[in-house]
N, CA, C and O atoms as a Maestro MAE file, in Angstrom:
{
 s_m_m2io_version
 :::
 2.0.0
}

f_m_ct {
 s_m_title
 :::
 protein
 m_atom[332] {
  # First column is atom index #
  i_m_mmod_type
  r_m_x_coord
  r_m_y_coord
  r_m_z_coord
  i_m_residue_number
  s_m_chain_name
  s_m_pdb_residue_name
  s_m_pdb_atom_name
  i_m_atomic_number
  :::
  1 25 -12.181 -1.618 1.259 1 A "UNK " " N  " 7
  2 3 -12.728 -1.027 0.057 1 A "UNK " " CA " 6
  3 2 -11.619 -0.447 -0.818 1 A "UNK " " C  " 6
  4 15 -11.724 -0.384 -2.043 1 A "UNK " " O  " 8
  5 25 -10.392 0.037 -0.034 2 A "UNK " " N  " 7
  6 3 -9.385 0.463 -0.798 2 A "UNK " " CA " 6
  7 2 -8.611 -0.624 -1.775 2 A "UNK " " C  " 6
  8 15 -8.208 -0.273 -2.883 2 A "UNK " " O  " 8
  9 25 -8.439 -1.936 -1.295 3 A "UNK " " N  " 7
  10 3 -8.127 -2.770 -2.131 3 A "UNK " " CA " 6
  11 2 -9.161 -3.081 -3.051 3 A "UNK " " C  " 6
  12 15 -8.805 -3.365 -4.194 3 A "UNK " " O  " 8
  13 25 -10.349 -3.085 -2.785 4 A "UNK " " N  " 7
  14 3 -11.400 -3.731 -4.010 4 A "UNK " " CA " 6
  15 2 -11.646 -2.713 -4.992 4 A "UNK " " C  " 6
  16 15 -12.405 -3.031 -5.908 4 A "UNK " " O  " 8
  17 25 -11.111 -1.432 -4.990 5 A "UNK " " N  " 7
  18 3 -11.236 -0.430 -5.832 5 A "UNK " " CA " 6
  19 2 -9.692 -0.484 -6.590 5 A "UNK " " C  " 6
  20 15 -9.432 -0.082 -7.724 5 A "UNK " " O  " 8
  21 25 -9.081 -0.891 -5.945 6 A "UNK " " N  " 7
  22 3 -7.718 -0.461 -6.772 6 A "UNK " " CA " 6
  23 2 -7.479 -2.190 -7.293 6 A "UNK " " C  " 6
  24 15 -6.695 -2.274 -8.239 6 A "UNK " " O  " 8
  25 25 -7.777 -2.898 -7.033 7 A "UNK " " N  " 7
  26 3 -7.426 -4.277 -7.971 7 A "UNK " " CA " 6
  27 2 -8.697 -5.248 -8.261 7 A "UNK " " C  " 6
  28 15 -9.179 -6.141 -7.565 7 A "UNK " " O  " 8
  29 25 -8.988 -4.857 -9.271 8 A "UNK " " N  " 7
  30 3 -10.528 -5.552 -10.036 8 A "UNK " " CA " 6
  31 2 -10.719 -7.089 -9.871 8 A "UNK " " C  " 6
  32 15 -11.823 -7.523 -9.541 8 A "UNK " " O  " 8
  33 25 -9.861 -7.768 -10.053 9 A "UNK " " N  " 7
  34 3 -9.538 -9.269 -9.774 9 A "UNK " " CA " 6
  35 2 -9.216 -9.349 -8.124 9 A "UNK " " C  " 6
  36 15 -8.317 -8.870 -7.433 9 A "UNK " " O  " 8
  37 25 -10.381 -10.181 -7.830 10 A "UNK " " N  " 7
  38 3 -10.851 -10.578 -6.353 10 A "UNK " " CA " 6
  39 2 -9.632 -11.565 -6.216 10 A "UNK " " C  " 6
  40 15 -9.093 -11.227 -5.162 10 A "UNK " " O  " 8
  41 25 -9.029 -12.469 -6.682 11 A "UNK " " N  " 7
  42 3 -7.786 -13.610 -5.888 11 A "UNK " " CA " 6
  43 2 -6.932 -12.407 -5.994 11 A "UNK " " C  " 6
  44 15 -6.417 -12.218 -4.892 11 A "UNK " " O  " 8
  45 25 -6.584 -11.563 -6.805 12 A "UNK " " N  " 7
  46 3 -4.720 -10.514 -6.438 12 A "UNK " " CA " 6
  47 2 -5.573 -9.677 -5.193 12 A "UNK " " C  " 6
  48 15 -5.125 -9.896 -4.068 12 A "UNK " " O  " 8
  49 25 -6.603 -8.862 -5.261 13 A "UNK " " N  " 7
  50 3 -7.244 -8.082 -4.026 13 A "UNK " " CA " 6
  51 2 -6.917 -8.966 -2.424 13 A "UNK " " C  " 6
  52 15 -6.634 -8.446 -1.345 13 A "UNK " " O  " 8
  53 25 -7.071 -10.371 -2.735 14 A "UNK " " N  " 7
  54 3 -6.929 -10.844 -1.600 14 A "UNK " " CA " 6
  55 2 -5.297 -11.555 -0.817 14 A "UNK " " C  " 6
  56 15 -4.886 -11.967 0.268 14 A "UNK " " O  " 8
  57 25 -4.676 -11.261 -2.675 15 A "UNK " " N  " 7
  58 3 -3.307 -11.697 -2.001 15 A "UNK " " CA " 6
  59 2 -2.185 -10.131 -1.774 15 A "UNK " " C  " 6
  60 15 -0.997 -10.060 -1.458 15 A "UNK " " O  " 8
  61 25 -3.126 -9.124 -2.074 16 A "UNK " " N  " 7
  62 3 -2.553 -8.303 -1.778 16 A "UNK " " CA " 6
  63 2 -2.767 -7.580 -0.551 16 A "UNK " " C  " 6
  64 15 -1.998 -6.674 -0.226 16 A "UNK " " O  " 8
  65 25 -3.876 -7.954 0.242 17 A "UNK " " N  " 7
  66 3 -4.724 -7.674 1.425 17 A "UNK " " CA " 6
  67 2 -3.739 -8.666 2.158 17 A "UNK " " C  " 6
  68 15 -3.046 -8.124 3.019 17 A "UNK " " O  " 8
  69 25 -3.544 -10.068 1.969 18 A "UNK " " N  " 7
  70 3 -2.609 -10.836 2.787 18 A "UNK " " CA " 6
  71 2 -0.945 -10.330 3.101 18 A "UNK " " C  " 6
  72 15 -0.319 -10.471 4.152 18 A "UNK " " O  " 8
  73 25 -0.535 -9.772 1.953 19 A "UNK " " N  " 7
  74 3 0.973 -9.371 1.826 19 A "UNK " " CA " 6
  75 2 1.376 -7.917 2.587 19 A "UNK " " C  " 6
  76 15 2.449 -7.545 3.063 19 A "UNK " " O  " 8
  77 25 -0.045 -7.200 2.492 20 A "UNK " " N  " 7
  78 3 -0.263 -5.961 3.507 20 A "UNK " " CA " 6
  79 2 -0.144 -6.019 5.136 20 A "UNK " " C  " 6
  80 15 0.470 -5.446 6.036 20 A "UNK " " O  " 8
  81 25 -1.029 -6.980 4.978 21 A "UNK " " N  " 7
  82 3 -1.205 -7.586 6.495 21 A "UNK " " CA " 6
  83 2 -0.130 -8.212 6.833 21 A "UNK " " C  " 6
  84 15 0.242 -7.848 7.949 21 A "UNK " " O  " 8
  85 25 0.551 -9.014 6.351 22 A "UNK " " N  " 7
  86 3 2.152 -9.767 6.863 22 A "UNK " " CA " 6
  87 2 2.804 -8.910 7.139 22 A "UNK " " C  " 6
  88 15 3.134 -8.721 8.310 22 A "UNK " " O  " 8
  89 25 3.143 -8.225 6.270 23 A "UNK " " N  " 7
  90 3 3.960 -6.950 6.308 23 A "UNK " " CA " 6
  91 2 3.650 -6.282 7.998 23 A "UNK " " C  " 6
  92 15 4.335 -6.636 8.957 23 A "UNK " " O  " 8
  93 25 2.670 -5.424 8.094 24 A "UNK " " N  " 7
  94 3 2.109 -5.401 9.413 24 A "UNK " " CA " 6
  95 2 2.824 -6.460 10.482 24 A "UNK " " C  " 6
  96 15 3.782 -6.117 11.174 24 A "UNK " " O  " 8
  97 25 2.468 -7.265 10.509 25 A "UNK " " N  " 7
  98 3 2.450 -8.023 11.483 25 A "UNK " " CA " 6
  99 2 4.011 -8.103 11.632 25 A "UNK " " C  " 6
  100 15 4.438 -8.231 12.780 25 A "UNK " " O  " 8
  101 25 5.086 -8.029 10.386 26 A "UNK " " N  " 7
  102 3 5.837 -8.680 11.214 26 A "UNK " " CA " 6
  103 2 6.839 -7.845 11.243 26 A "UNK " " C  " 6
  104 15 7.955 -8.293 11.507 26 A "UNK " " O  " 8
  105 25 6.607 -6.030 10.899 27 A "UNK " " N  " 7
  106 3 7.378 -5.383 11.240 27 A "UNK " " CA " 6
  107 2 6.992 -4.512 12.240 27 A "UNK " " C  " 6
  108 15 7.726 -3.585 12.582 27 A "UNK " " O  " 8
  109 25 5.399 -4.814 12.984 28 A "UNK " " N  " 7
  110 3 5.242 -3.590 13.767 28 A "UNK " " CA " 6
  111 2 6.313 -3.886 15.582 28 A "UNK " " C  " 6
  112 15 6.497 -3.227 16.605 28 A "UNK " " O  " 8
  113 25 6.744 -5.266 15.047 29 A "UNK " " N  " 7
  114 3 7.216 -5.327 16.826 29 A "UNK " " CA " 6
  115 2 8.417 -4.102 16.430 29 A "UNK " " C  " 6
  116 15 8.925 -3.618 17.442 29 A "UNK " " O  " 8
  117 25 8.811 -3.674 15.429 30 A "UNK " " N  " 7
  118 3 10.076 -3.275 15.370 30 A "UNK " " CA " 6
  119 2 9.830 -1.734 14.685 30 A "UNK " " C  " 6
  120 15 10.759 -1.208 14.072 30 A "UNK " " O  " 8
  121 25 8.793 -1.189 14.801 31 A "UNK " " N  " 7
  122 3 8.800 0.274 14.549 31 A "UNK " " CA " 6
  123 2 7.389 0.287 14.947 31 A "UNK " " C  " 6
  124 15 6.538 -0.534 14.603 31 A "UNK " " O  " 8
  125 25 7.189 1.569 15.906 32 A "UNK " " N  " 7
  126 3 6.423 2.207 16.393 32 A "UNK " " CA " 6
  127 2 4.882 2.802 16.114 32 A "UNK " " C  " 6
  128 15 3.742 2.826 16.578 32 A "UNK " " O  " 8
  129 25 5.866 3.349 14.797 33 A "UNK " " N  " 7
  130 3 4.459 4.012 14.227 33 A "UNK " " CA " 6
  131 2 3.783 3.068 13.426 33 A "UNK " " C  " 6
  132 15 2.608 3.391 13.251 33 A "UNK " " O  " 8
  133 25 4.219 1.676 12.702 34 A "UNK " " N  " 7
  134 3 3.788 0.740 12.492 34 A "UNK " " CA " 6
  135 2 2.555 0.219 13.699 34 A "UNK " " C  " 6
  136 15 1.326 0.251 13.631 34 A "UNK " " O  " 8
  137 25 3.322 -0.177 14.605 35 A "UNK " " N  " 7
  138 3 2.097 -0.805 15.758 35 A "UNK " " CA " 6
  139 2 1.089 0.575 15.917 35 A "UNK " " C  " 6
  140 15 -0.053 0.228 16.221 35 A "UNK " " O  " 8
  141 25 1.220 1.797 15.806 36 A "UNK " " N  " 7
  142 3 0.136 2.205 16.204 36 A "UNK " " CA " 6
  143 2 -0.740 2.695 15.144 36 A "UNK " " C  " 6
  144 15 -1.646 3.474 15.439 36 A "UNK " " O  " 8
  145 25 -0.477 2.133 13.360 37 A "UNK " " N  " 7
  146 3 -1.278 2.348 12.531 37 A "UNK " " CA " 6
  147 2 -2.264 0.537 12.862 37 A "UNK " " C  " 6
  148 15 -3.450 0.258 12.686 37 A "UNK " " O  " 8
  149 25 -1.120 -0.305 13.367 38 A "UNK " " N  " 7
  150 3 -2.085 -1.763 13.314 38 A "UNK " " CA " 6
  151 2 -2.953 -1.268 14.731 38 A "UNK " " C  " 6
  152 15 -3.955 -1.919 15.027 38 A "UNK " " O  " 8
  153 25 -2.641 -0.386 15.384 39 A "UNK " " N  " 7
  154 3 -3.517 -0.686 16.781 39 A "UNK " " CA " 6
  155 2 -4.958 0.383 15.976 39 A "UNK " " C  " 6
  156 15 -6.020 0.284 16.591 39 A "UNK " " O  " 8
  157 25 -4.978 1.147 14.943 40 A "UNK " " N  " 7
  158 3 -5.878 2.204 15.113 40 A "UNK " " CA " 6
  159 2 -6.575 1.779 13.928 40 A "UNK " " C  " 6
  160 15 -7.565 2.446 13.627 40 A "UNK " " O  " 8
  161 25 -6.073 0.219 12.751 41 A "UNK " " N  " 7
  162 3 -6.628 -0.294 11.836 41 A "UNK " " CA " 6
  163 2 -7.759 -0.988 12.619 41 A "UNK " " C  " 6
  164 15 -8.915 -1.027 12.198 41 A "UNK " " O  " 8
  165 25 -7.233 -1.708 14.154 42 A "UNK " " N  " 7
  166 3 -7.881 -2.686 14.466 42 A "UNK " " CA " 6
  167 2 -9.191 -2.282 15.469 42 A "UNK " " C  " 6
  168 15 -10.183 -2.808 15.975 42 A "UNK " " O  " 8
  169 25 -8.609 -1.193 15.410 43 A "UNK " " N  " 7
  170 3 -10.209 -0.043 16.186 43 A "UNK " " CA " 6
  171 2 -9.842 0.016 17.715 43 A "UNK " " C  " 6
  172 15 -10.820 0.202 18.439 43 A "UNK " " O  " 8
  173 25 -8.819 -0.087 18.250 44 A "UNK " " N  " 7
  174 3 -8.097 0.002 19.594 44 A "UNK " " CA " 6
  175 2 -7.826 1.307 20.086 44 A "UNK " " C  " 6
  176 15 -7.890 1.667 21.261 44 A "UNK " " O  " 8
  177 25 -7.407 2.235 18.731 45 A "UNK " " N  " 7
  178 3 -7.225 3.790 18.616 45 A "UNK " " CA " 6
  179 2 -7.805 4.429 17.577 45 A "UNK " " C  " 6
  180 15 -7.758 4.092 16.394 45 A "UNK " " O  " 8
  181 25 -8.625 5.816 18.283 46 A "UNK " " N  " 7
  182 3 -9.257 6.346 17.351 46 A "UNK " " CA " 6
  183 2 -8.343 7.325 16.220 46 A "UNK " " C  " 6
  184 15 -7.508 8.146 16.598 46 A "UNK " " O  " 8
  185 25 -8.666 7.072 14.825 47 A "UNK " " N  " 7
  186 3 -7.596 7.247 13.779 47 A "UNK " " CA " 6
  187 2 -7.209 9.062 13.984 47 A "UNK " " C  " 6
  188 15 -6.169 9.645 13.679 47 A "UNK " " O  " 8
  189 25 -8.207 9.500 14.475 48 A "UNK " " N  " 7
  190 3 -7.601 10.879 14.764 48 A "UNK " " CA " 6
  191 2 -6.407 11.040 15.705 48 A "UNK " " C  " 6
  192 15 -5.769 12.091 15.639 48 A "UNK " " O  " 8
  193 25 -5.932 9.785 16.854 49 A "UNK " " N  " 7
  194 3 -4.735 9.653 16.966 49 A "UNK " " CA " 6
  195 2 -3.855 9.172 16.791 49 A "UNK " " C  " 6
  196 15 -2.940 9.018 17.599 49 A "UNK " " O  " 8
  197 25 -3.898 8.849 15.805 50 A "UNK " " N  " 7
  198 3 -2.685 8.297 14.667 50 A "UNK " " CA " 6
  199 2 -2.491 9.894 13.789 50 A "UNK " " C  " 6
  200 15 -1.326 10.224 13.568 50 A "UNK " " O  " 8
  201 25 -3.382 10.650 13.407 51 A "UNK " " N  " 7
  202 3 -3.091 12.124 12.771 51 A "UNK " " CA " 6
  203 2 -2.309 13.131 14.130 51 A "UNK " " C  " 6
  204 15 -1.369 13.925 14.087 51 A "UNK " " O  " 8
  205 25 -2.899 12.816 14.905 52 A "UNK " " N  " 7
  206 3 -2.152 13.473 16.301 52 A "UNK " " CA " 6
  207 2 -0.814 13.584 16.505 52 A "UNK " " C  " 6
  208 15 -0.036 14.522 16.678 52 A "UNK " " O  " 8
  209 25 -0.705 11.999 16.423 53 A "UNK " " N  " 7
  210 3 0.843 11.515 15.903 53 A "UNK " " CA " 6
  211 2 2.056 12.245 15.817 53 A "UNK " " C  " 6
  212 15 3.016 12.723 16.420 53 A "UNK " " O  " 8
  213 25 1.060 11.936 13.939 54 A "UNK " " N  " 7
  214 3 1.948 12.757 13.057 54 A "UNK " " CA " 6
  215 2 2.209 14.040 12.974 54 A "UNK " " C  " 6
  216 15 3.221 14.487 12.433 54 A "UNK " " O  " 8
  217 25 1.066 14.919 13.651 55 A "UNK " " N  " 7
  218 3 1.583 16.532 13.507 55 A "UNK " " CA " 6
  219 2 2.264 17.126 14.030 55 A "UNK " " C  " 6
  220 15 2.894 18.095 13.607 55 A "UNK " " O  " 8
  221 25 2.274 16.427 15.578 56 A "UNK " " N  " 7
  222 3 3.175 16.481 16.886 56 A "UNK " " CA " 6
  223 2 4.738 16.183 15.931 56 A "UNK " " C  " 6
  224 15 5.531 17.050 15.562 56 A "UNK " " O  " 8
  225 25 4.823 14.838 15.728 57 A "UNK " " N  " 7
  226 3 6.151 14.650 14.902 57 A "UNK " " CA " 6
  227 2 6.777 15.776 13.773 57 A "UNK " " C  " 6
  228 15 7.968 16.052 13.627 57 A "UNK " " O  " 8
  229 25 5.827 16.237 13.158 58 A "UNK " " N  " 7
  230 3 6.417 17.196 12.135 58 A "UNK " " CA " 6
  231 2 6.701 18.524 12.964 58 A "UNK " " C  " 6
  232 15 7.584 19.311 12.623 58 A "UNK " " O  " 8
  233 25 5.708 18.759 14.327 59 A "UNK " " N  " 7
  234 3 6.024 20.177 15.158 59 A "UNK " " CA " 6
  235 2 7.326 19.880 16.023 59 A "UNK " " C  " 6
  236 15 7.907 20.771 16.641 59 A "UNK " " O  " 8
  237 25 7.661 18.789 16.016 60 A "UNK " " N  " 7
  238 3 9.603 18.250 16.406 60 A "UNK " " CA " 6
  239 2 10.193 18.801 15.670 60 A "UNK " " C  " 6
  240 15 10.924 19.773 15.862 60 A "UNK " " O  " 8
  241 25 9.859 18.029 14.309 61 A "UNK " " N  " 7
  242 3 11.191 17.847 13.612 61 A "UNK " " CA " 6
  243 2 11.535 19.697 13.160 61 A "UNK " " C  " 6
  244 15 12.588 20.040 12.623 61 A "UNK " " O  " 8
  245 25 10.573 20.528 13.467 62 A "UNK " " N  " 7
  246 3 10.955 21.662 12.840 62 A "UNK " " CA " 6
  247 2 11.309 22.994 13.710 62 A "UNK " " C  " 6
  248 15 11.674 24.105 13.326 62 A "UNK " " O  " 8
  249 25 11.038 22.413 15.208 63 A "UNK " " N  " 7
  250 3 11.713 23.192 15.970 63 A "UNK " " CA " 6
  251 2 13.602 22.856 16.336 63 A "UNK " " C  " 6
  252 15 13.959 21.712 16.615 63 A "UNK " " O  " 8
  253 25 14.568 23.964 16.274 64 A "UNK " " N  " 7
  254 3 15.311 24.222 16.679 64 A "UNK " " CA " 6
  255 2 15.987 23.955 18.541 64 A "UNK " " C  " 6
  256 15 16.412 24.886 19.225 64 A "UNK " " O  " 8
  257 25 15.908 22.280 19.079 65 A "UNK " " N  " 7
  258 3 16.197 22.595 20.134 65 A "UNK " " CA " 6
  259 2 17.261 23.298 20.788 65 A "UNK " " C  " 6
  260 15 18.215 22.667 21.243 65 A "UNK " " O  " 8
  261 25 17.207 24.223 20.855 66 A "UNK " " N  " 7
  262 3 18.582 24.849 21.454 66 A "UNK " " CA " 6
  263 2 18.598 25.015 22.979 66 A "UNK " " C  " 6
  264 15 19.638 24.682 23.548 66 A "UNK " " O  " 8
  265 25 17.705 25.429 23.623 67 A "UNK " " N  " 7
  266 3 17.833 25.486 25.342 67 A "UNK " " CA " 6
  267 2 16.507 24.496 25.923 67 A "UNK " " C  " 6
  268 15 15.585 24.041 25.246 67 A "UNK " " O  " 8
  269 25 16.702 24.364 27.119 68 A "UNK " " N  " 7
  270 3 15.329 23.951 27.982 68 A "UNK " " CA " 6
  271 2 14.480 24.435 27.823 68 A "UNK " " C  " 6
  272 15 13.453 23.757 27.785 68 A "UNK " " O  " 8
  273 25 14.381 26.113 27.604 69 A "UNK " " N  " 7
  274 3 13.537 26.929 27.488 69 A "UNK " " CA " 6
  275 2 12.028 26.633 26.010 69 A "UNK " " C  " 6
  276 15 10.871 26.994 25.794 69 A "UNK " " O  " 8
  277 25 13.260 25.640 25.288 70 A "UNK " " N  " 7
  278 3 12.187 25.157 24.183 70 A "UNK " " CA " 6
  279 2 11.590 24.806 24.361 70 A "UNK " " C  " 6
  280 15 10.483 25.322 24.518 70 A "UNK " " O  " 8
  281 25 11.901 23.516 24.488 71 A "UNK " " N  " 7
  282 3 11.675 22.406 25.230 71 A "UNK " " CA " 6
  283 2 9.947 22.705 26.124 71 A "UNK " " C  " 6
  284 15 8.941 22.055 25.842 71 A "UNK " " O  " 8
  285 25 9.998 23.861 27.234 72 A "UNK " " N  " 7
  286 3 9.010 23.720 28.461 72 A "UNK " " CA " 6
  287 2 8.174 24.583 26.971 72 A "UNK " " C  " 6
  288 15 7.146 23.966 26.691 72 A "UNK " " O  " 8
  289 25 8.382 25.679 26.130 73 A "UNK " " N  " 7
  290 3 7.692 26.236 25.377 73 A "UNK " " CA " 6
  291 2 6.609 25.089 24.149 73 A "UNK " " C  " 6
  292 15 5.429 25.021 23.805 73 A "UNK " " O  " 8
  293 25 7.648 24.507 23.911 74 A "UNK " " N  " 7
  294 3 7.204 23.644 23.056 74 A "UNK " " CA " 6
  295 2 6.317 22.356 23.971 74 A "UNK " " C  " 6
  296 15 5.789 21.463 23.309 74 A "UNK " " O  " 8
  297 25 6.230 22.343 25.144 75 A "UNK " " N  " 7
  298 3 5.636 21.497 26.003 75 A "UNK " " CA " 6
  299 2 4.153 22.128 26.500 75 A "UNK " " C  " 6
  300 15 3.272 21.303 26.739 75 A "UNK " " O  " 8
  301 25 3.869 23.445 26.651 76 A "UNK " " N  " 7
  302 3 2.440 24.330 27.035 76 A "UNK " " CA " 6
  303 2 2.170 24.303 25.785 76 A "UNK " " C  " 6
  304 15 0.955 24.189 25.625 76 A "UNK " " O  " 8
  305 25 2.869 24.366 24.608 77 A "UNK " " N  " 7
  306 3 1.861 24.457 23.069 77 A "UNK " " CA " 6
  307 2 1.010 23.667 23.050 77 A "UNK " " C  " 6
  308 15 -0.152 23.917 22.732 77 A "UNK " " O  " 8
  309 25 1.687 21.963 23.578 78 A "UNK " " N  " 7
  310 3 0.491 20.953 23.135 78 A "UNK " " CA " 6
  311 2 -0.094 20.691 24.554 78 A "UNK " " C  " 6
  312 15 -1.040 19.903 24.569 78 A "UNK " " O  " 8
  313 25 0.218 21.102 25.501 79 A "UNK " " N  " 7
  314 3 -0.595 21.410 26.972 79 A "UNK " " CA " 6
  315 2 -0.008 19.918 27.522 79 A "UNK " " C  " 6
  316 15 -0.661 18.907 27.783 79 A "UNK " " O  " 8
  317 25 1.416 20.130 27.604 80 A "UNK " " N  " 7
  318 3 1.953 18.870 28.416 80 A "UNK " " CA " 6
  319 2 2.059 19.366 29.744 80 A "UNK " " C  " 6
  320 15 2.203 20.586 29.662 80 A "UNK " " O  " 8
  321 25 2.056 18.946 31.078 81 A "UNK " " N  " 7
  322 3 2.641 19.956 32.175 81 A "UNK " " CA " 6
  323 2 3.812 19.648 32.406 81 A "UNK " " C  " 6
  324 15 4.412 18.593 32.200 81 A "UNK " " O  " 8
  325 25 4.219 20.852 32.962 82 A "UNK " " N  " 7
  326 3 5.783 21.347 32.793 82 A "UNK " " CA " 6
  327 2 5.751 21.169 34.175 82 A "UNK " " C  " 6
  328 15 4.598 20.945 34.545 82 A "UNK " " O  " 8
  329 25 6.627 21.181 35.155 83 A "UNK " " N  " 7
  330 3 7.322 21.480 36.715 83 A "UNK " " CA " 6
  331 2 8.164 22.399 36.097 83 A "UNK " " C  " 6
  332 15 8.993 23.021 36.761 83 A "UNK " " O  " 8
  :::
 }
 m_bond[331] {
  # First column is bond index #
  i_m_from
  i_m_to
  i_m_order
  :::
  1 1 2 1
  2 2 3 1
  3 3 4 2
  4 3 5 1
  5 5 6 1
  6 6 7 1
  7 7 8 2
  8 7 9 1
  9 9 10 1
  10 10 11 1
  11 11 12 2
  12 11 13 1
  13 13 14 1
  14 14 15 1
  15 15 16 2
  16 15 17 1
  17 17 18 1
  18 18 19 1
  19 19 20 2
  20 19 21 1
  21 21 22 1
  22 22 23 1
  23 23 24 2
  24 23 25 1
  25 25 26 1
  26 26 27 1
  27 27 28 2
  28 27 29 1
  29 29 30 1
  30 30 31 1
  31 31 32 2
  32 31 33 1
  33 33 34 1
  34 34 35 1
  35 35 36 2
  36 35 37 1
  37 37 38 1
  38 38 39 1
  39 39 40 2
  40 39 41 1
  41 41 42 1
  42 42 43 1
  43 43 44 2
  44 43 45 1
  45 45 46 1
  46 46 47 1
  47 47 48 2
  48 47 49 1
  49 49 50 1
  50 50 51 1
  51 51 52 2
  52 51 53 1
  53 53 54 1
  54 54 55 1
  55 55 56 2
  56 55 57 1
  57 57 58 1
  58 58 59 1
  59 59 60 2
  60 59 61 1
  61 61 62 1
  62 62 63 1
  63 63 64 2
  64 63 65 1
  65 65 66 1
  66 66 67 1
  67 67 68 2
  68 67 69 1
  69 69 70 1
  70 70 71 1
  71 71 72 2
  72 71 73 1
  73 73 74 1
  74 74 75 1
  75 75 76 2
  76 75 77 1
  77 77 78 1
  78 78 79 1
  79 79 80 2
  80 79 81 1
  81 81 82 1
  82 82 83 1
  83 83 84 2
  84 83 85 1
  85 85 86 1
  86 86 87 1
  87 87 88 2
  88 87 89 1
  89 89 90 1
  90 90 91 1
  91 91 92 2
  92 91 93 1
  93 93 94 1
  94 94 95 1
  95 95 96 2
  96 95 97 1
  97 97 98 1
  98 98 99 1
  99 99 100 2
  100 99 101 1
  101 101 102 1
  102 102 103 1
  103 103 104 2
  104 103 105 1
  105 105 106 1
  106 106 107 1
  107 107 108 2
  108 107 109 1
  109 109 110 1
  110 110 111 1
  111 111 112 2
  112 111 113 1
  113 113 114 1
  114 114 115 1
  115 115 116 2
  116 115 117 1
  117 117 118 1
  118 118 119 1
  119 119 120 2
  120 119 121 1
  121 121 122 1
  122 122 123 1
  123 123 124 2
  124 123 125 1
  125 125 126 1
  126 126 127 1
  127 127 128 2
  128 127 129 1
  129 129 130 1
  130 130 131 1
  131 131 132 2
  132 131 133 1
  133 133 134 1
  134 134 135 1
  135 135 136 2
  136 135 137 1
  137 137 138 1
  138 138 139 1
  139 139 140 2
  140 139 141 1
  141 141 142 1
  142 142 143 1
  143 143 144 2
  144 143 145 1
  145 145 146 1
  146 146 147 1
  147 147 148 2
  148 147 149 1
  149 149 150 1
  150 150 151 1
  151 151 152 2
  152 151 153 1
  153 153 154 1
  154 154 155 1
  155 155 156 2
  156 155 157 1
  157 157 158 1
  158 158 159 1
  159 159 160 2
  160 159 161 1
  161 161 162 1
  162 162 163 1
  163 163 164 2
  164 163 165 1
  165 165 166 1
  166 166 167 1
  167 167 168 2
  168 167 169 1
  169 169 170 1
  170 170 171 1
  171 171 172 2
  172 171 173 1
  173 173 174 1
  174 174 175 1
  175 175 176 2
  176 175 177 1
  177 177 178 1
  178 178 179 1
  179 179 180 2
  180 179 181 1
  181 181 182 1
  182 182 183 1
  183 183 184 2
  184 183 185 1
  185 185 186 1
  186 186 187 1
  187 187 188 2
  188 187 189 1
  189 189 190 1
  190 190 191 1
  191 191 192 2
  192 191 193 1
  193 193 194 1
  194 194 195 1
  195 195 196 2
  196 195 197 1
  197 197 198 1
  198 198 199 1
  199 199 200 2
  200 199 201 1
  201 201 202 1
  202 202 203 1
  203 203 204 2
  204 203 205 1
  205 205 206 1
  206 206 207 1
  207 207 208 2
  208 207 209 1
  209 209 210 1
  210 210 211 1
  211 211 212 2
  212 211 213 1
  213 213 214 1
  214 214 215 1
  215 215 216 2
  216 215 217 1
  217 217 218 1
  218 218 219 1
  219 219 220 2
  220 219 221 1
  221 221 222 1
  222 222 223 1
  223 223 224 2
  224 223 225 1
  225 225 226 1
  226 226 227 1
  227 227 228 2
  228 227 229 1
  229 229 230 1
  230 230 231 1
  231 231 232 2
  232 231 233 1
  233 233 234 1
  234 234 235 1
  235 235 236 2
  236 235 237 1
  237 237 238 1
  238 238 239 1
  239 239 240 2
  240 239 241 1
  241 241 242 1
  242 242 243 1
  243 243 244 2
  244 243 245 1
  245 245 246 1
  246 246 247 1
  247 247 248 2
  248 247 249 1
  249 249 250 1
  250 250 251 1
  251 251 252 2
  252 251 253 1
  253 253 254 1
  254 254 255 1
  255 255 256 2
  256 255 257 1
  257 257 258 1
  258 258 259 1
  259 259 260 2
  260 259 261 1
  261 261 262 1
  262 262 263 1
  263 263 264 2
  264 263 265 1
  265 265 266 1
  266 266 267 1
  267 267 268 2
  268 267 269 1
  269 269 270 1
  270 270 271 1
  271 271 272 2
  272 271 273 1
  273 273 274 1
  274 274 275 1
  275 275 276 2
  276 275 277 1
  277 277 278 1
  278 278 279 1
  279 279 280 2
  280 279 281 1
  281 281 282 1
  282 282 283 1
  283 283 284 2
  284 283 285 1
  285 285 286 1
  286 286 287 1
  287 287 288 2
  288 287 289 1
  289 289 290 1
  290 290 291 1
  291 291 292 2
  292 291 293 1
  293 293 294 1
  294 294 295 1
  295 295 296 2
  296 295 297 1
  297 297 298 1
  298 298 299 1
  299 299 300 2
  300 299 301 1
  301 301 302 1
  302 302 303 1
  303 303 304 2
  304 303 305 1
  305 305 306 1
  306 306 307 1
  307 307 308 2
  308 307 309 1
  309 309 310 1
  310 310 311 1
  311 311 312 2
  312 311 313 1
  313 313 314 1
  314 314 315 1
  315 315 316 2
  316 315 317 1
  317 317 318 1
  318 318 319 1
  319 319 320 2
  320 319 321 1
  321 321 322 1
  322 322 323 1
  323 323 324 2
  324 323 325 1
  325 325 326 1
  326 326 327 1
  327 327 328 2
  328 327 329 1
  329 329 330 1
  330 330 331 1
  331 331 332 2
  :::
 }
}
């Protein structure tokens, strides 16, 4: 529906739906978060973990690893178990 709203002419809607999809296909062997937007397009994963993902990723990128101690802290936040 997102393509049939954003391009009024049904042949570009469909060659732009094709060029989307290639795209997909032939870069997800080679980045990650690619394959797991094609695994959660294709209904394999529910899209709330594809948002999961991403928040986890941004709660990385903005902690400071400096000791182990982060690390096990930052591991009970999202309820990983620690030894």
């Amino acid at each position: 529906m997102f393509f049939q709203d954003r391009y009024l002419m049904s042949n570009i809607m469909y060659l732009t739906i094709h060029d989307f999809i290639s795209g997909v296909v032939k870069f997800a062997p080679n980045n990650r978060i690619i394959q797991l937007f094609a695994q959660t397009m294709c209904g394999h994963l529910d899209p709330a973990s594809f948002r999961y993902v991403f928040i986890i990723n941004d709660f990385i990128e903005q902690v400071k690893w400096l000791t182990v101690n982060d690390i096990r802290v930052f591991a009970q936040v999202i309820n990983v178990n620690v030894y």
